[in-house]
TORKOL-4160 file (C-alpha; in steps of 0.2 Angstrom, whole numbers, padded with zeros to 4 digits, m for minus):
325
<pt num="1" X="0089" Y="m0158" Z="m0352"/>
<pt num="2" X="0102" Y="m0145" Z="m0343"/>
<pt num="3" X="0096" Y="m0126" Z="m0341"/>
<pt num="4" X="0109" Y="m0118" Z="m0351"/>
<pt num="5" X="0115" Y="m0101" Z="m0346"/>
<pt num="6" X="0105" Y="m0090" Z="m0358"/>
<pt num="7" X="0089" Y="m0099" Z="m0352"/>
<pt num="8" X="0092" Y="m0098" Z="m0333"/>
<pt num="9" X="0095" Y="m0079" Z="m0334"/>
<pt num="10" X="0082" Y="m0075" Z="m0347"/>
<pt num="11" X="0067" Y="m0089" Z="m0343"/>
<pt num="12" X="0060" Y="m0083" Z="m0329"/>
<pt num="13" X="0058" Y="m0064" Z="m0333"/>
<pt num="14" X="0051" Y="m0070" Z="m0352"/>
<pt num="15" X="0040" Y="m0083" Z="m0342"/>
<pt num="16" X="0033" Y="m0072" Z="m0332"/>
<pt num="17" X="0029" Y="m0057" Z="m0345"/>
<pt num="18" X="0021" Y="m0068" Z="m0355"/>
<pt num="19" X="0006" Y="m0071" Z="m0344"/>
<pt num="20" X="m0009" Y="m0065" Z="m0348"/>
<pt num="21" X="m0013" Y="m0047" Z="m0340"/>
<pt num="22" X="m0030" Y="m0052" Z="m0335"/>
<pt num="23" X="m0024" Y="m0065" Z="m0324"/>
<pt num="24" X="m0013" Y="m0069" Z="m0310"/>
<pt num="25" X="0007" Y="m0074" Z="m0309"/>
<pt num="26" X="0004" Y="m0092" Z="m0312"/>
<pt num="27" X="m0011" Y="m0093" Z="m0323"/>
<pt num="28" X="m0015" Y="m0110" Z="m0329"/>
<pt num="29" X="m0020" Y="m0119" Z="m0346"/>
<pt num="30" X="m0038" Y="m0129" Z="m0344"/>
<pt num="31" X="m0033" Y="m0147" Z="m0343"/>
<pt num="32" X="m0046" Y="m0161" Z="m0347"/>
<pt num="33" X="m0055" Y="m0170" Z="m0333"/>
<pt num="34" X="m0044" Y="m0183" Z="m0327"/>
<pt num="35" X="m0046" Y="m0195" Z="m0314"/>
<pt num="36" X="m0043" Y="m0187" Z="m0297"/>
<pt num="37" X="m0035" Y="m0198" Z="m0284"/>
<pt num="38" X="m0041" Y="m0192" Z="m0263"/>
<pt num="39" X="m0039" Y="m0174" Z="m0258"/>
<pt num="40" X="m0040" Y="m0173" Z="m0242"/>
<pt num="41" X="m0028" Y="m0182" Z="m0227"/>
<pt num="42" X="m0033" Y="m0184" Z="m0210"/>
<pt num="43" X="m0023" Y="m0181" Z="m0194"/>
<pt num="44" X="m0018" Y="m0174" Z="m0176"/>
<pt num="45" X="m0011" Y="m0163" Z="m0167"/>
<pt num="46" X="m0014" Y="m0165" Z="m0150"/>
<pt num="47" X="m0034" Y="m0165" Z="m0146"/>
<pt num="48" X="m0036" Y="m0154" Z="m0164"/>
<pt num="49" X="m0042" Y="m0164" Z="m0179"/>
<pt num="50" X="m0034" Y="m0159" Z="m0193"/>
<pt num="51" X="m0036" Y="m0160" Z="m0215"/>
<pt num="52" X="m0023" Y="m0156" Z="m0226"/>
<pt num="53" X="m0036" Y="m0151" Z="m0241"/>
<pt num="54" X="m0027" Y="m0151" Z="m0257"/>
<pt num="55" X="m0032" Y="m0135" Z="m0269"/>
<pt num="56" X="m0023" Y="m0142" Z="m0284"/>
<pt num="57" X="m0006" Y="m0140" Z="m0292"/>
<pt num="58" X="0001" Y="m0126" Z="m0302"/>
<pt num="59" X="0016" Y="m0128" Z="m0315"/>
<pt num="60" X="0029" Y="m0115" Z="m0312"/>
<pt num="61" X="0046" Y="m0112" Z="m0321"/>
<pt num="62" X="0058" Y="m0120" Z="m0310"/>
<pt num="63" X="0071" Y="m0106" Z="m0311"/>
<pt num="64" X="0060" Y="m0093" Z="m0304"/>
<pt num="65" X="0063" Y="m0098" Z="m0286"/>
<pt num="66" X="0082" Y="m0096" Z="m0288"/>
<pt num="67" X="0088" Y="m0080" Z="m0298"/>
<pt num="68" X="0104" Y="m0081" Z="m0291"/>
<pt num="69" X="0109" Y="m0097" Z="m0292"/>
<pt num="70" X="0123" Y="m0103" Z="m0304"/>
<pt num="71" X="0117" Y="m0110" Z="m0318"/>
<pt num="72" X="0127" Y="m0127" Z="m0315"/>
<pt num="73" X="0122" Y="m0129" Z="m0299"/>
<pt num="74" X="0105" Y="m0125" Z="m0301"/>
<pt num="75" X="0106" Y="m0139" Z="m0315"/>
<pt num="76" X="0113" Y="m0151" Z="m0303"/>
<pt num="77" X="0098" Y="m0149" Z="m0290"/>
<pt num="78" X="0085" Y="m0152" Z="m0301"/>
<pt num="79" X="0095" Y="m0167" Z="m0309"/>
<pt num="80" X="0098" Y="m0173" Z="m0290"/>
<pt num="81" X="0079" Y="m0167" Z="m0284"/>
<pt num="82" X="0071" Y="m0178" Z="m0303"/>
<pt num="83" X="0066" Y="m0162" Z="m0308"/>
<pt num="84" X="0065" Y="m0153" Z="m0325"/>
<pt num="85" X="0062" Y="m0134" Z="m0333"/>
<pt num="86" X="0044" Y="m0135" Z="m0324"/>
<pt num="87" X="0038" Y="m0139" Z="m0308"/>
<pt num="88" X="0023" Y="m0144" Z="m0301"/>
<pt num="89" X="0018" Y="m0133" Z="m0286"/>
<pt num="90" X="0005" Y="m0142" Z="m0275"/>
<pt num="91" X="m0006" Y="m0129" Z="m0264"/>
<pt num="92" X="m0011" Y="m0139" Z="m0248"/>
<pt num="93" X="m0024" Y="m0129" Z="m0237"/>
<pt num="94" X="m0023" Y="m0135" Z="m0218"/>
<pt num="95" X="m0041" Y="m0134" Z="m0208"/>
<pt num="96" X="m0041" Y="m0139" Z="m0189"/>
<pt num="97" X="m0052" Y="m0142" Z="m0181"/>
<pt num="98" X="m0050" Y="m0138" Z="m0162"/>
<pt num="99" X="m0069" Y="m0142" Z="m0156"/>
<pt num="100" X="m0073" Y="m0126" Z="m0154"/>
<pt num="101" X="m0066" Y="m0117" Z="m0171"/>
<pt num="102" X="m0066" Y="m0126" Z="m0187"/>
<pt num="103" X="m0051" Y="m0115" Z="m0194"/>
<pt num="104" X="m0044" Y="m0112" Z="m0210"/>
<pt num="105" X="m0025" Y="m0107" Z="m0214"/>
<pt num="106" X="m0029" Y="m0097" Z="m0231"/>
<pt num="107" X="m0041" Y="m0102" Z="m0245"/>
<pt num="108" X="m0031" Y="m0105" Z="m0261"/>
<pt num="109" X="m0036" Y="m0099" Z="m0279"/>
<pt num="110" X="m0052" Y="m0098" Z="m0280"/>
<pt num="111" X="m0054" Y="m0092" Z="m0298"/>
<pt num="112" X="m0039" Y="m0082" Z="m0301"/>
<pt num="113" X="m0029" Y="m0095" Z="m0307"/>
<pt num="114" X="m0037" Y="m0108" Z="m0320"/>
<pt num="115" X="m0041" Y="m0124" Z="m0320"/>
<pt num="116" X="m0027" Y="m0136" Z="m0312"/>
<pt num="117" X="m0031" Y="m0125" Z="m0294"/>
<pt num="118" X="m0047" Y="m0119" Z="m0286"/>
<pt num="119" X="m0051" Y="m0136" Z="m0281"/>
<pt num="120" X="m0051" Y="m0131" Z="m0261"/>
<pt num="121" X="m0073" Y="m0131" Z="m0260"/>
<pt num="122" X="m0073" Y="m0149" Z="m0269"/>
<pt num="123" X="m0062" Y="m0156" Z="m0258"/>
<pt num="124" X="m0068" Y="m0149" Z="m0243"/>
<pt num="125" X="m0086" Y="m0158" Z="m0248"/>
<pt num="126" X="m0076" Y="m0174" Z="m0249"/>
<pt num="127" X="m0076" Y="m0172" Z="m0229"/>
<pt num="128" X="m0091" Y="m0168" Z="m0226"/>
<pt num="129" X="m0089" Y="m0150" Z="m0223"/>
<pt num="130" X="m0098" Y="m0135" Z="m0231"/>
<pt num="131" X="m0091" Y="m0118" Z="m0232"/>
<pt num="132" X="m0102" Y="m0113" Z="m0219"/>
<pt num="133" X="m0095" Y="m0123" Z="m0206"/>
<pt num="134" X="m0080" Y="m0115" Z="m0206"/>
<pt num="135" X="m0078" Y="m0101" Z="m0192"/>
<pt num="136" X="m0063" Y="m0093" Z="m0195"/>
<pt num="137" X="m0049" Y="m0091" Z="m0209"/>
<pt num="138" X="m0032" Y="m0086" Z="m0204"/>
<pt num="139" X="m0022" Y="m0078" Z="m0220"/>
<pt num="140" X="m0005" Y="m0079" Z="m0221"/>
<pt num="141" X="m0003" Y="m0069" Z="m0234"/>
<pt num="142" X="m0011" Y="m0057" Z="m0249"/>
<pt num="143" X="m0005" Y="m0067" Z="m0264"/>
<pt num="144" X="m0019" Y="m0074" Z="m0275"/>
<pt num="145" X="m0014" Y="m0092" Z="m0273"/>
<pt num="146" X="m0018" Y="m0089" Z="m0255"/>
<pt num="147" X="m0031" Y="m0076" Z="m0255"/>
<pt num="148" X="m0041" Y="m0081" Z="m0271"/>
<pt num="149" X="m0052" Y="m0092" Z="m0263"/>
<pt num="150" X="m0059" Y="m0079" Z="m0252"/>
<pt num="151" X="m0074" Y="m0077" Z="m0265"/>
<pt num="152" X="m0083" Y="m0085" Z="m0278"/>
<pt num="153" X="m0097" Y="m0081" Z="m0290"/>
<pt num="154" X="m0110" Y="m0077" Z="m0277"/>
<pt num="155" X="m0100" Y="m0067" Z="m0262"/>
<pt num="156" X="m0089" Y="m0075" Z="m0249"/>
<pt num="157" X="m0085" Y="m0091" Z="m0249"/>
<pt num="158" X="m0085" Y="m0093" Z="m0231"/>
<pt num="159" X="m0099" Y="m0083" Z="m0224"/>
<pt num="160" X="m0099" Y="m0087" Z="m0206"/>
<pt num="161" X="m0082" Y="m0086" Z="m0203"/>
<pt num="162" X="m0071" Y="m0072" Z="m0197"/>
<pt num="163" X="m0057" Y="m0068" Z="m0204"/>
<pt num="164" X="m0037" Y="m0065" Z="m0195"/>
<pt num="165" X="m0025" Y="m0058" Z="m0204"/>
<pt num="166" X="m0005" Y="m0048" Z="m0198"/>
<pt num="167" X="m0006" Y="m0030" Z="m0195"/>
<pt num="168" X="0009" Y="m0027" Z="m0204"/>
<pt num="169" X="0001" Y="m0036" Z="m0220"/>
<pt num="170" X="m0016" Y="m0027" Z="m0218"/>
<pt num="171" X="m0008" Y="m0010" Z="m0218"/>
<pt num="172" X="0004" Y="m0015" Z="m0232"/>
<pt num="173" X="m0008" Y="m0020" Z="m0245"/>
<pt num="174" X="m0024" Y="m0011" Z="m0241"/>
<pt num="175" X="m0013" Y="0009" Z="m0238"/>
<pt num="176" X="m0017" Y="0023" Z="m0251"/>
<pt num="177" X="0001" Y="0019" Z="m0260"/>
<pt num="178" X="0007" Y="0003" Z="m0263"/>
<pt num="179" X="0024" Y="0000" Z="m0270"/>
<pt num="180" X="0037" Y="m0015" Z="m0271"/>
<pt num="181" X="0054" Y="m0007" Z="m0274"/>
<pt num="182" X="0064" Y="m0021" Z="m0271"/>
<pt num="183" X="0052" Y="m0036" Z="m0279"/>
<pt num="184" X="0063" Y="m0045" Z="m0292"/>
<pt num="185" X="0051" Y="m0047" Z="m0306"/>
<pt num="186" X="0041" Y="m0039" Z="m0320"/>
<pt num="187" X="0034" Y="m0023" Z="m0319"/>
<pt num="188" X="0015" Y="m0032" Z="m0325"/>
<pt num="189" X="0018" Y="m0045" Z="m0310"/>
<pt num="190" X="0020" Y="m0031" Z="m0298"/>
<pt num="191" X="0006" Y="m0023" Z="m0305"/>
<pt num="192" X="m0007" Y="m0040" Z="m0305"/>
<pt num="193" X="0000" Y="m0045" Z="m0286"/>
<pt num="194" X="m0004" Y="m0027" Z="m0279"/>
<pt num="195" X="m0022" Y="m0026" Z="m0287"/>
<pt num="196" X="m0028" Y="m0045" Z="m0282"/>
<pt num="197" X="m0021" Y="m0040" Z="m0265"/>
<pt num="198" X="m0031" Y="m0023" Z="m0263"/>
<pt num="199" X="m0048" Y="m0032" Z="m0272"/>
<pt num="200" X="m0048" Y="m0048" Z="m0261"/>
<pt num="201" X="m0043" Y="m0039" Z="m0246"/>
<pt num="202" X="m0057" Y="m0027" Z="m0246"/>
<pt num="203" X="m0069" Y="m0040" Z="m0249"/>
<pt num="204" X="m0066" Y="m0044" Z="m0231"/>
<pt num="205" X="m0063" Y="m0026" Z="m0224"/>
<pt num="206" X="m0078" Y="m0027" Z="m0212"/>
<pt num="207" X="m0074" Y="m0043" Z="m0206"/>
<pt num="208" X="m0058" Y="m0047" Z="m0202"/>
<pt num="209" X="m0047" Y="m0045" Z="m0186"/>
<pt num="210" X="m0029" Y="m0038" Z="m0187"/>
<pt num="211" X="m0018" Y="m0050" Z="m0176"/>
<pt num="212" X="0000" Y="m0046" Z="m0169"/>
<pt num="213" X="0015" Y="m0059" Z="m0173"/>
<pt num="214" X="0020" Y="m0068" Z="m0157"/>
<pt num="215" X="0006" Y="m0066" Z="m0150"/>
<pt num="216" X="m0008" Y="m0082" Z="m0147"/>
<pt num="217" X="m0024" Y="m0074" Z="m0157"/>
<pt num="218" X="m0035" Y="m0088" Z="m0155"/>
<pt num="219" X="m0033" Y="m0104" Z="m0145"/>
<pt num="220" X="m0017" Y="m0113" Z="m0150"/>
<pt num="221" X="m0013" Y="m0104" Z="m0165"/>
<pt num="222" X="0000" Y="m0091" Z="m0164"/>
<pt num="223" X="0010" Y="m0081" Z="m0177"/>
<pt num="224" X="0029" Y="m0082" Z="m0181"/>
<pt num="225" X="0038" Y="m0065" Z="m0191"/>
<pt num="226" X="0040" Y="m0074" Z="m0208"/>
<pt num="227" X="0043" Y="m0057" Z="m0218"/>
<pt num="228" X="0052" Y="m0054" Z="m0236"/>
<pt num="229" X="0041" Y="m0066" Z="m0246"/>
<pt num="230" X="0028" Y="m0050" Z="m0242"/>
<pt num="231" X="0030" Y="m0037" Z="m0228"/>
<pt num="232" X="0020" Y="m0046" Z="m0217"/>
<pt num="233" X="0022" Y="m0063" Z="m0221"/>
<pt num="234" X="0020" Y="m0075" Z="m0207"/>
<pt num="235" X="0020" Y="m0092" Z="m0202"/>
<pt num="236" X="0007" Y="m0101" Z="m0191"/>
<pt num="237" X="0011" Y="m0110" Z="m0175"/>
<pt num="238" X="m0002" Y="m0120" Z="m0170"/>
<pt num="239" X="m0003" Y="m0130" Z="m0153"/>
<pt num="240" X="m0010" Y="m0143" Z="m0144"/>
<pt num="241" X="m0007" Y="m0147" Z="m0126"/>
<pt num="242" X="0012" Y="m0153" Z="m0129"/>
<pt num="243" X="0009" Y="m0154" Z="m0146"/>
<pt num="244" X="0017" Y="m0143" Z="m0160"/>
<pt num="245" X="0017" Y="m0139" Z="m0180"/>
<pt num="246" X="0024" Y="m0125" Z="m0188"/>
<pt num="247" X="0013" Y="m0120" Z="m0204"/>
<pt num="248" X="0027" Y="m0111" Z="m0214"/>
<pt num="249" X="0016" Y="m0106" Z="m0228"/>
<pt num="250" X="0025" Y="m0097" Z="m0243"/>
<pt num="251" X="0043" Y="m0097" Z="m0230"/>
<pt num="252" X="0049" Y="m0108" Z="m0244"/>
<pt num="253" X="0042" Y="m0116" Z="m0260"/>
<pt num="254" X="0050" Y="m0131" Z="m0264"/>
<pt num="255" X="0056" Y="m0146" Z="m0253"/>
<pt num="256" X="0072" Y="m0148" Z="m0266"/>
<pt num="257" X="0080" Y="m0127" Z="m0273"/>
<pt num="258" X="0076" Y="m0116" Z="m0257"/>
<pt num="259" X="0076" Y="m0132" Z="m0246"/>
<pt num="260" X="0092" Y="m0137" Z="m0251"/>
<pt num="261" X="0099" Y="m0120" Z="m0255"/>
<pt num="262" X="0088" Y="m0107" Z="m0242"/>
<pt num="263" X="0097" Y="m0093" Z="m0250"/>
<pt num="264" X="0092" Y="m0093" Z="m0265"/>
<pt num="265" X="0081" Y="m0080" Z="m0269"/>
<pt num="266" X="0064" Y="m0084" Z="m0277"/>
<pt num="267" X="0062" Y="m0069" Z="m0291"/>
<pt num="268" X="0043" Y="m0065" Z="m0285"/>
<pt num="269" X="0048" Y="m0060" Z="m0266"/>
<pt num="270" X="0045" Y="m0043" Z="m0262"/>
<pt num="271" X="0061" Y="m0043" Z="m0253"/>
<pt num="272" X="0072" Y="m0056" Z="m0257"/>
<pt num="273" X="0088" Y="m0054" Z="m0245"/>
<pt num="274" X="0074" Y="m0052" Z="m0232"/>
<pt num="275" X="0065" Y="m0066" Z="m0238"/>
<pt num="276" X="0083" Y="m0078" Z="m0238"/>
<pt num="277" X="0086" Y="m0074" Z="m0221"/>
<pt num="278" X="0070" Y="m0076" Z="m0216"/>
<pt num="279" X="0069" Y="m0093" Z="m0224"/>
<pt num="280" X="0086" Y="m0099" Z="m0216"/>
<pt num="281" X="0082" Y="m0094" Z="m0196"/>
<pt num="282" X="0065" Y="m0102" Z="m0198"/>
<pt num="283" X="0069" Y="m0117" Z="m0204"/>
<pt num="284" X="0085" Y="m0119" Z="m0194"/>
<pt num="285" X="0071" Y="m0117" Z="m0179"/>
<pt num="286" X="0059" Y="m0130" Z="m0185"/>
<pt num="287" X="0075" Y="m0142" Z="m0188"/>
<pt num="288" X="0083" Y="m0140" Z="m0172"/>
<pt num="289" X="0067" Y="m0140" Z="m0162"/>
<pt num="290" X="0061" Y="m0157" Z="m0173"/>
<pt num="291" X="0046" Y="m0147" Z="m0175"/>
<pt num="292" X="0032" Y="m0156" Z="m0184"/>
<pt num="293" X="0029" Y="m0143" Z="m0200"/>
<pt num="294" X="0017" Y="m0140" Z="m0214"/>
<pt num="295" X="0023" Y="m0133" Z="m0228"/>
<pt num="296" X="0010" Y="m0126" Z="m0242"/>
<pt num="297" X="0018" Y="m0128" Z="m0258"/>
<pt num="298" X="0028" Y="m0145" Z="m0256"/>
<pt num="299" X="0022" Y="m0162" Z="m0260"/>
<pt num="300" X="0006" Y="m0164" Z="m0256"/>
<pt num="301" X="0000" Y="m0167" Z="m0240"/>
<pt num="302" X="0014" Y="m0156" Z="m0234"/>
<pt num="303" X="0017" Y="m0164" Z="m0218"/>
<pt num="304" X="0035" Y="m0170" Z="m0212"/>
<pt num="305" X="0051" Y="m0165" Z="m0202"/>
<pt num="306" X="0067" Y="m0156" Z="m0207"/>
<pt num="307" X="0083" Y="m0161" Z="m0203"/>
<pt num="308" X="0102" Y="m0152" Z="m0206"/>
<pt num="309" X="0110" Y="m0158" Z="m0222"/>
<pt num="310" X="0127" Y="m0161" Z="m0223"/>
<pt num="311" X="0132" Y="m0146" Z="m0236"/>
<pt num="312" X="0121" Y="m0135" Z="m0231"/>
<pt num="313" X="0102" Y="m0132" Z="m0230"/>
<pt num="314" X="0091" Y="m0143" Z="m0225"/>
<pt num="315" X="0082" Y="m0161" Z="m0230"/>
<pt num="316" X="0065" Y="m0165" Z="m0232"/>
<pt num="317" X="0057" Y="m0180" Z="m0222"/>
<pt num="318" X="0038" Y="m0184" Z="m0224"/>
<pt num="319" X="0026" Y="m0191" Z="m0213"/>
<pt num="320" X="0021" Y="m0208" Z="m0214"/>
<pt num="321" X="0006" Y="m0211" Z="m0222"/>
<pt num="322" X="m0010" Y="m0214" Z="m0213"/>
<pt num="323" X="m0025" Y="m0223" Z="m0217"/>
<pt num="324" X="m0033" Y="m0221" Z="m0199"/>
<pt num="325" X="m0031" Y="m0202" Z="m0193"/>
C-alpha cells in the first residue's frame, strides 16, 4: 500500500516516540521460537579467515531513513526495492581471523534490544568459538545496535579482548556534556542514544585503546573518516596482502533508499547533511575502486560489490554464495 503524505511526514517522528523509554530506538516485540536457518558464513580475504556472524534482524519503519524524501518517490523505491511500511534490518557482525588476532568489528545488541536481536554469542557457538577466544573488538560506533553486546548478565562479554575504538567517538560520547543539536529525531531518542552510549562505553573505560582514522591500528585493519551518522563514525578497511574490504558499518542502512538515493537523510543521524555526504564519497570510492565491501545492516551476510546506477546512486551486487570458504 503507498505511504501517503500524512504518513510519510508524521510516521517516523510517532514511530519513534512511541518506544518504550526503558529501551533502546528499535526495541523489539518477543517473537516465538522459530526455526532458525545458519548464522554464520565463511570466507577470505587474503590469508585472514573471515565469519560474517548474523546477530538477528530488527524491523524499523522504512520512512525513517529518508525524512527528506518525496513522499512519491519514496513510494516508488520501496515499490521497485519489494518493500513495504517496515523493513527488516539484518545486523551482520564481521570476525577475522588474521592468525594472530581473532578480531571483532562491533558486538550487536546484546540485551538492549529484545528478542529478534542479540543472537551474536549463539551464533558465534555455532563455529566453534567462545567469547573468550576473541582478542580484540573494534567499535565502529556508540549506538546500542553496535555497542549492546559489549556485556551480558555476568560482566563482559569478551573478557580477553581489548577493545579499539576512534578518538573523536571516544571523546564525544564519554565528555562531561553531551549534546546532539542537529539530530533529527525525538527528543526521548536523543536521550536513550546518549545514555546507552556513556553506560556501555564505560564498561570498557579501562580497557580500550583510542585509535586515529587513516591510520593502521592493528595489522590490516585501518580506519576510514565515516562521520555524520555520529561524530566519529568510521568505516573499517581491512587488508590482506593485495587483498581489500571495506566494512562500511552504519555508512548506509539499506541496499535499496540510501543506496539508491545516498542523500537522503536517515532521521536518527546525529548530523544528517554530514552524514549524506559522507555516505556519497565513501560509496563513490568503494564503487570506483571495485572494492569488495561489507555492509552491517543489508541483507545478510552483507558481502557484495557496488556499482554506479544510471540515475544516480549506486546498485547493490552480492557475493556468490559459498558452500566451501
Amino acid at each position: 500500500m503507498p505511504i501517503s503524505r500524512r504518513t510519510f511526514l508524521t510516521g517516523a517522528i510517532a514511530t519513534s516516540f512511541a518506544l518504550p523509554i526503558t529501551g533502546n530506538l528499535w526495541a523489539q516485540t518477543a517473537r516465538p521460537m522459530m526455526p532458525r536457518n545458519t548464522g554464520i558464513y565463511r570466507f577470505k580475504l587474503g590469508n585472514f579467515n573471515l565469519i560474517s556472524i548474523s546477530d538477528g534482524t530488527l524491523s524499523v519503519p522504512a520512512a525513517i531513513f529518508a525524512s527528506n524524501a518525496a513522499p512519491e518517490e519514496f513510494n516508488r523505491v520501496l515499490q521497485q526495492g519489494f518493500q513495504g511500511e517496515k523493513l527488516t534490518l539484518d545486523c551482520n557482525v564481521l570476525l577475522v581471523d588474521t592468525g594472530q588476532n581473532k578480531v571483532l568489528i562491533d558486538t550487536g545488541s546484546g540485551l538492549l534490544n529484545g528478542a529478534t536481536v542479540g543472537k551474536l554469542i549463539d551464533n558465534l557457538q555455532q563455529a566453534l568459538i567462545k567469547p573468550s577466544d576473541i582478542t580484540a573488538v573494534i567499535l565502529t560506533h556508540a549506538h546500542g545496535d553496535h555497542v549492546g553486546g559489549l556485556n551480558g548478565k555476568s560482566g563482559l562479554t569478551f573478557p580477553n579482548a581489548r577493545y579499539f575504538i576512534g578518538k573523536q567517538e571516544w571523546n564525544f560520547w564519554t565528555g562531561s556534556s553531551v549534546d546532539l543539536p542537529k539530530f533529527g529525531g525525538p527528543a526521548e531518542m536523543k536521550k536513550q542514544m546518549i545514555e546507552i552510549a556513556k553506560t556501555q562505553l564505560g564498561l570498557i573505560r579501562d580497557r580500550v585503546t583510542q585509535f586515529d582514522v587513516n591510520q593502521e591500528f592493528l595489522p590490516g585493519f585501518t580506519a576510514i573518516p565515516a562521520y555524520g551518522h555520529t561524530p566519529g563514525h568510521v568505516a573499517i578497511r581491512i587488508a590482506s596482502g593485495n587483498a581489500v574490504m571495506v566494512h562500511t558499518a552504519d555508512t548506509v542502512h539499506t541496499n535499496t533508499i540510501n543506496l539508491w538515493n545516498p542523500s537522503w537523510k536517515p532521521i536518527f543521524d546525529a548530523d544528517r547533511e554530514m552524514a549524506a555526504t559522507t555516505r556519497q564519497a565513501v560509496l563513490e570510492k568503494i564503487a570506483r575502486d571495485r572494492t569488495l565491501m561489507f555492509a552491517y545492516h543489508f541483507p545478510y551476510p552483507g558481502i557484495g560489490h557496488l556499482r554506479d546506477r544510471d540515475r544516480g546512486g549506486f546498485d547493490w551486487q552480492p557475493v556468490n554464495w559459498q558452500f566451501e570458504s
